[in-house]
C-alpha positions in Angstrom: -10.1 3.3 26.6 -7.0 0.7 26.9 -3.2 2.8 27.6 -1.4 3.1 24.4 2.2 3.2 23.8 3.5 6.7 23.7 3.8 6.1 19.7 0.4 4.8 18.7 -0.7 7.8 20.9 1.0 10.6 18.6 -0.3 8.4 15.9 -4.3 9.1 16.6 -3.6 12.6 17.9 -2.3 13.2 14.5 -4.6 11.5 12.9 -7.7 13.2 15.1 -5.6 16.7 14.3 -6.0 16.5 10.6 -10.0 16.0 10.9 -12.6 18.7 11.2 -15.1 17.3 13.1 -18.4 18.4 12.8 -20.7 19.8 14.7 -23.1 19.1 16.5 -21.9 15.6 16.2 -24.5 12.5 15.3 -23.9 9.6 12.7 -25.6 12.0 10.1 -22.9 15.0 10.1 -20.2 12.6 10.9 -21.1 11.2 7.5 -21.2 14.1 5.8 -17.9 15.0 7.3 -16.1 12.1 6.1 -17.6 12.2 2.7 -16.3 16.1 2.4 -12.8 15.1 4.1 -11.5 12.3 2.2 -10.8 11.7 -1.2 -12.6 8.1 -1.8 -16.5 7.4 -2.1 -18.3 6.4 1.9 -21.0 3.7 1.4 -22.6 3.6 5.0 -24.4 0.3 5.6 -27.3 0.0 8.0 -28.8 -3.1 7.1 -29.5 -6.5 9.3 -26.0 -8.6 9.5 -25.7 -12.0 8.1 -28.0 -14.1 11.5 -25.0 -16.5 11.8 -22.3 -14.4 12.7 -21.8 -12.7 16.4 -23.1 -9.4 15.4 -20.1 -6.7 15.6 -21.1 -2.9 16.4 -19.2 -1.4 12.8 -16.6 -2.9 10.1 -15.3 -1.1 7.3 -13.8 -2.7 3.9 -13.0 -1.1 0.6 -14.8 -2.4 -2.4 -12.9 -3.2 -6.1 -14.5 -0.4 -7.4 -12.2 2.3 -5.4 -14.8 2.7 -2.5 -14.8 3.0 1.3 -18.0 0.9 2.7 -18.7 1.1 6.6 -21.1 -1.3 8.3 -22.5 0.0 11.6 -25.2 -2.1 13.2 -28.8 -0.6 12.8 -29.3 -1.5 16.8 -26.9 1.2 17.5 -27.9 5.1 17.5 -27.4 7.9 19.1 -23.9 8.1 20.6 -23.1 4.4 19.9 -23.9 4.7 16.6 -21.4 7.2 16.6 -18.8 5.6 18.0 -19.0 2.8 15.7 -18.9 5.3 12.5 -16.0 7.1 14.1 -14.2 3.9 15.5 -13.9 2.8 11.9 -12.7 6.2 10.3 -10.0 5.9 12.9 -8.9 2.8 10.8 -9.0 4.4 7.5 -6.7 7.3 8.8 -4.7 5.5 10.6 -4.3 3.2 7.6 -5.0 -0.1 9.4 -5.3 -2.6 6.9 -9.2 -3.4 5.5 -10.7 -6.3 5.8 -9.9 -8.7 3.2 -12.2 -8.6 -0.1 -13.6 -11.5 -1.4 -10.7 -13.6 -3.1 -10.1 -14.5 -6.9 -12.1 -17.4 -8.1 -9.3 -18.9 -8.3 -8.0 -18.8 -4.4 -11.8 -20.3 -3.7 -12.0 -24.0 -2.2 -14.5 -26.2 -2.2 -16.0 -24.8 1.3 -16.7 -21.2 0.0 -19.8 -20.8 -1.6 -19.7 -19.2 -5.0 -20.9 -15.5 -5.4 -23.8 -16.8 -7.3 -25.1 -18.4 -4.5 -24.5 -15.9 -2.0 -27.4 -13.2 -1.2 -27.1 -10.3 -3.0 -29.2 -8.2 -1.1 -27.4 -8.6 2.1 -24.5 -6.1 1.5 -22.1 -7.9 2.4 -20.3 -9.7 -1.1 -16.9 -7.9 -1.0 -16.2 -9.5 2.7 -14.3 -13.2 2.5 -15.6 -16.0 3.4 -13.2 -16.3 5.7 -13.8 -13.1 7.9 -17.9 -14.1 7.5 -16.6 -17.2 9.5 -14.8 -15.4 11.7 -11.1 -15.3 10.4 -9.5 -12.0 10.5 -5.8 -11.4 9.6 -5.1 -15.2 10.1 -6.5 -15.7 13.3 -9.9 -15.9 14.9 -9.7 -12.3 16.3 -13.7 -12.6 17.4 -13.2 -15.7 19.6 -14.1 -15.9 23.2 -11.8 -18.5 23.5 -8.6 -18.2 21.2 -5.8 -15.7 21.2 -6.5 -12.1 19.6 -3.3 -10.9 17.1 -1.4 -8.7 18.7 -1.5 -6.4 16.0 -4.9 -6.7 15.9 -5.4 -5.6 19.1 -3.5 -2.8 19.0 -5.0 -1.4 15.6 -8.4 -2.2 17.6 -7.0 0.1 20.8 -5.8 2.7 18.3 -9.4 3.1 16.9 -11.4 2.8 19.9 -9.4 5.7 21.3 -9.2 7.9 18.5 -13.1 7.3 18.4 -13.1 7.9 22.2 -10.8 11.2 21.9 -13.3 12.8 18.3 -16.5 12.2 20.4 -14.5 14.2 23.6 -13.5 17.1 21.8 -16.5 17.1 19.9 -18.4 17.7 23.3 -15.4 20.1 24.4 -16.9 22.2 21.4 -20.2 21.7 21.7 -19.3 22.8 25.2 -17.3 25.8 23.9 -20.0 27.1 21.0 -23.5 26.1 23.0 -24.6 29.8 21.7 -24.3 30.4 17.9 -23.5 34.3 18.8 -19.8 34.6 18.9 -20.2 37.5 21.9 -22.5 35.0 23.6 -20.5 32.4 23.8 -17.5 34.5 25.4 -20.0 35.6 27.6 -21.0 32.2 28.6 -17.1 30.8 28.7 -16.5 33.7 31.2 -18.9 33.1 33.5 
């Protein structure tokens, strides 16, 4: 996990604070969690990504009809699946700003395809054209070669850690309750 200043620290312990995290802790109850914790509709997304795009590990957007929709690659389980699903709820609570829907017919130009023609069964309709290219936020965040946003970057720290800190506490608890008898498990601590 990258050092973050002092503020975006207090930022995603607050954040972190304010969520119950589940337990035991896989891409299932994390699910469940968020769907019980916040206030708008989850869609979790598991299928293939578009072949001609570098294939990211999660990406979450909102959709016009007042939902949350998270992407996590179907390669990914077990604890990587888990960090993708938790590295984008750190996003939502910290409020990082979604990825960009698909614009107005209006803002399209010749070079995006219309919605017709796109695949419908893919999933992936609300995202622009422009992040499907590889845009993000006005610059080519995803590049190998090019300069990353220094917002970017930091709202891509921030939720990396606050991914990195759930999935440590959550094994600080797991750690702390490994009996489900209450006298047990002070038993167990004491020792």
């Amino acid at each position: 996990m990258a050092v973050l200043p002092p503020t975006s620290r207090r930022r995603v312990a607050s954040a972190l604070s304010e969520f119950r995290i589940p337990y035991p802790l896989t891409i299932d109850t994390l699910y469940q969690a968020i769907q019980e914790q916040r206030a708008r509709p989850l869609i979790l997304h598991r299928s293939p990504f578009p072949s001609r795009l570098e294939q990211p590990c999660g990406l979450w957007w909102p959709d016009e009809e007042g939902r949350d929709n998270v992407w996590v690659n179907p390669i990914a389980v077990g604890v990587q699946a888990v960090q993708s699903l938790a590295h984008e709820l750190g996003h939502m609570l910290l409020e990082h700003p979604p990825l960009k829907v698909r614009p107005p017919a209006a803002e399209m130009t010749p070079m995006t395809p219309p919605p017709e023609a796109e695949e419908e069964e893919s999933g992936f309709k609300w995202l622009s054209p422009a992040f499907l290219e590889g845009s993000l936020l006005g610059v080519r965040t995803r590049s190998r070669v090019s300069r990353r946003d220094p917002t970017y970057v930091l709202h891509e720290e921030e939720a990396e850690n606050f991914a990195g800190l759930l999935r440590r506490q959550a094994m600080v608890q797991s750690r702390d309750e490994k009996h489900g008898d209450p006298m047990l498990n002070r038993l167990y601590r004491s020792l």
